[in-house]
Each structure stands twice: as structure tokens, then as C-alpha cells.
N, C-alpha and C positions, 0 to 999 in steps of 0.2 A: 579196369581189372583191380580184385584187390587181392594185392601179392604176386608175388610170379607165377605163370602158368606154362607148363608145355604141352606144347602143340603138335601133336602130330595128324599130319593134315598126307593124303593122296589126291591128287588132282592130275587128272588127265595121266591116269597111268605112273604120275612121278611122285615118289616118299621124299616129303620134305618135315623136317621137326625146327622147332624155333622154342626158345623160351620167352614168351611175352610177360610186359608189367605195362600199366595205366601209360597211354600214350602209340599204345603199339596196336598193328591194325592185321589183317589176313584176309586178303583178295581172291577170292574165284569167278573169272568170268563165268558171264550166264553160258548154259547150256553144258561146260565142261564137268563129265560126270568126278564127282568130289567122297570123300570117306575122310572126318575128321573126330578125334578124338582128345580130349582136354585130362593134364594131369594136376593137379591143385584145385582151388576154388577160385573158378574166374566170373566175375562179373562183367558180362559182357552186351554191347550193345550192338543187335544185329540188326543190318540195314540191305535192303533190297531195291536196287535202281533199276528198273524197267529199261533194258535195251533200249528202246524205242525213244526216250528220254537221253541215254549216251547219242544215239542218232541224229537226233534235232540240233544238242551241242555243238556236235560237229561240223553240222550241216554251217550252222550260223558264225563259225569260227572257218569256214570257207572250206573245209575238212570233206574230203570224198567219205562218207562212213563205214562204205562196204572197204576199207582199206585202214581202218581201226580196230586193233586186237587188245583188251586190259591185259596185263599182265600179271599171271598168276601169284600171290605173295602169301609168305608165310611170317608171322610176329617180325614183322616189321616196323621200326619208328617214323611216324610221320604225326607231328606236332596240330598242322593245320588240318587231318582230317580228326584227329581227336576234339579241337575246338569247336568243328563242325556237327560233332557227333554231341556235344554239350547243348549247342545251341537246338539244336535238333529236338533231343530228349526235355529241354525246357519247353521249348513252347509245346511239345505233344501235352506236357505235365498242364500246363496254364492255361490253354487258349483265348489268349487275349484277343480284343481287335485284331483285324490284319494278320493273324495267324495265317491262315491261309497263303497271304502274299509273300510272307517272311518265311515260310518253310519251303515254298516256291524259289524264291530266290537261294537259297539257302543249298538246298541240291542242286540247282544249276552250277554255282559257285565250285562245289561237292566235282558236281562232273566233269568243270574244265579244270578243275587240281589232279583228279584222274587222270584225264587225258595228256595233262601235262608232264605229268612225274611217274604215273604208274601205267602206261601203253607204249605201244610200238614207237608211238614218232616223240618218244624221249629223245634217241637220237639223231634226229632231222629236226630241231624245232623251227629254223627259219624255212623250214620248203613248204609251210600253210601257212606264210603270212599274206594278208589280203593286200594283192595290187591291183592297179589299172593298167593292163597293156594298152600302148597306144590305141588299139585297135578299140578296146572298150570306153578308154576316156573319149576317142572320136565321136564313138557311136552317142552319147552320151550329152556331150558337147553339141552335136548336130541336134540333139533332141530337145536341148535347152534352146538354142537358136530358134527352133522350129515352132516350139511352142512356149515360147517369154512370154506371151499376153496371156496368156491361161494360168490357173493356177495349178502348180505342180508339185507334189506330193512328195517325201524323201523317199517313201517307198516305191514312188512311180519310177524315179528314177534308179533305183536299186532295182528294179526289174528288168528294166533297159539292161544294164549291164548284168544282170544273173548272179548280183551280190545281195548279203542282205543288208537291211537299212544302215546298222551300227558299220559293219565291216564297209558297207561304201562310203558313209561319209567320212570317215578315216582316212580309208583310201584316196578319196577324191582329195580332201584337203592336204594330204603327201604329196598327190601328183601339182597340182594348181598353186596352193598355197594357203587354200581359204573354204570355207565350209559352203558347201551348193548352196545355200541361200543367201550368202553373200556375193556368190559367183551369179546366181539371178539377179539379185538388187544393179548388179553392177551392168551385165545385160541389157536390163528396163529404162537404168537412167544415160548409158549410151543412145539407147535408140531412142529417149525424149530427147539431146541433143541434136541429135539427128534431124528431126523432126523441127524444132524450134532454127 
């Protein structure tokens, strides 16, 4: 923005006003019918996240997503969606190489700072950290057992247990000590031992 701007924003039936300056941001979830109004000269950069996109994030942060709401905001400061919103409007300006993957990344990043700071489980943030209940790391465990001669996939086994790739091998290495294909390596040269 350049200079201060007041905001009078209705969202979902609620009058909310704020004065925003450069760094300050105003959130409406999708779908909540909105009526907003600007007093100053604001330069403003507007960005549109496709549900469906908050969805997947969450999904992959082990997150139930029908159980994710944003949080309405008005000129609010938050630092790291302003740097996000720079980076953003640069590469739209440039498109260099790899544009595509860096704006890609770039909103995913976007999304799990949302979710983080600006939704419902701001205050629960430890009850979506990804574990392995016994029962998962068994299930899991049996399946490395079962098939150590084969070659096995980090996805394959993040399927087994109904995590995704990144959030299981995390997990798995908090539960065990060591990353599944160190947990294979060690398997294989057990049962050469064995063997010999």
C-alpha cells in the first residue's frame, strides 16, 4: 500500500474497519459473502487461493480439511505474507526459468502460513502433528519385513500407513530413530547375516 488506507470491509454479515499501511493484509474466506470498501490511495495486491489448493495442504500436513475454516481479517500485520506477496508479484513481472515451480512453491508456503496463523487450529497447533500409532508403525514394519527383497517405494510405504511421503518419513524416523531406508538397509543386511 502506499500510505495508510481504511478499510471498511463486511464479511459474513460482520462491520469490521481497520487502517492498513505496506505490510498489512485482509482475509475472506472463499465463499463468505463480502462488501468492502477502501478510504485513501491503496495499492493493493489481490491474490486468490483456490480452496481446493488450502485442501491438499492440509491434507499433506495430515490435516482433516472438511475441519479447516480461514479466518476472517481485516488490515491486519503479518510480515511473512507481505514477503510472499513480493515474491509472487516478481516473478508474475519476470518469468524466468522455473517460474512456474517457484510460484508453485511459493503458494504452498502462502497456504501453510495461513493455516498456521490465520485458521481455526491456531489454537490446537500440536493436535495435527503427524505420528505413527503403534498400530501404524506395526502395520508398517510387517510390510517391510514382508517385502525387504523387493524394492520399496517411500510412497509405498506412506500408503500403507495412510500418511503422505514427507509427513511419514518424519514420523517414521521420530518413532524408530532412523529414516525407512535406513530401516531397509539394516533389514537386508540382517537377513544377509542370517544367511551366511
Amino acid at each position: 500500500m502506499a500510505g495508510k488506507v481504511l478499510i471498511d470491509d463486511t464479511t459474513d454479515g460482520r462491520r469490521r474497519q481497520g487502517w492498513a499501511d505496506a505490510g498489512y493484509f485482509t482475509l475472506t474466506p472463499a465463499g463468505m459473502p463480502c462488501s468492502r470498501s477502501w478510504k485513501g490511495r491503496p495499492d493493493v495486491l489481490l491474490l486468490h487461493l483456490d480452496p481446493a489448493l488450502l485442501h491438499v495442504v492440509a491434507q499433506d500436513l495430515d490435516i482433516n480439511p472438511t475441519s479447516v475454516d480461514l479466518a476472517p481479517r481485516v488490515a491486519v500485520p503479518d510480515q511473512v505474507l507481505h514477503n510472499f506477496g513480493h515474491l509472487l508479484r516478481s516473478e508474475a513481472a519476470n518469468l524466468a526459468w522455473g517460474s512456474t515451480l517457484m510460484v508453485d512453491s511459493i503458494v504452498r508456503a502462502l497456504a501453510v502460513h495461513l493455516l498456521r496463523h490465520h485458521s481455526n487450529l491456531v489454537a490446537t497447533p500440536q493436535a495435527h502433528r503427524p505420528t505413527l500409532a503403534s498400530r501404524r508403525l506395526n502395520r508398517v514394519l510387517d510390510y517391510m519385513r514382508a517385502h525387504f527383497d523387493q524394492p520399496i517405494s517411500l510412497s509405498e510405504l506412506a500408503d500403507v500407513c495412510g500418511l503422505s511421503s514427507t509427513h511419514f518419513s518424519r514420523a517414521f524416523r521420530e518413532a524408530v530413530g532412523k529414516p525407512p531406508h535406513a530401516y531397509l538397509i539394516d533389514l537386508r543386511l540382517e537377513r544377509a547375516m542370517d544367511l551366511l
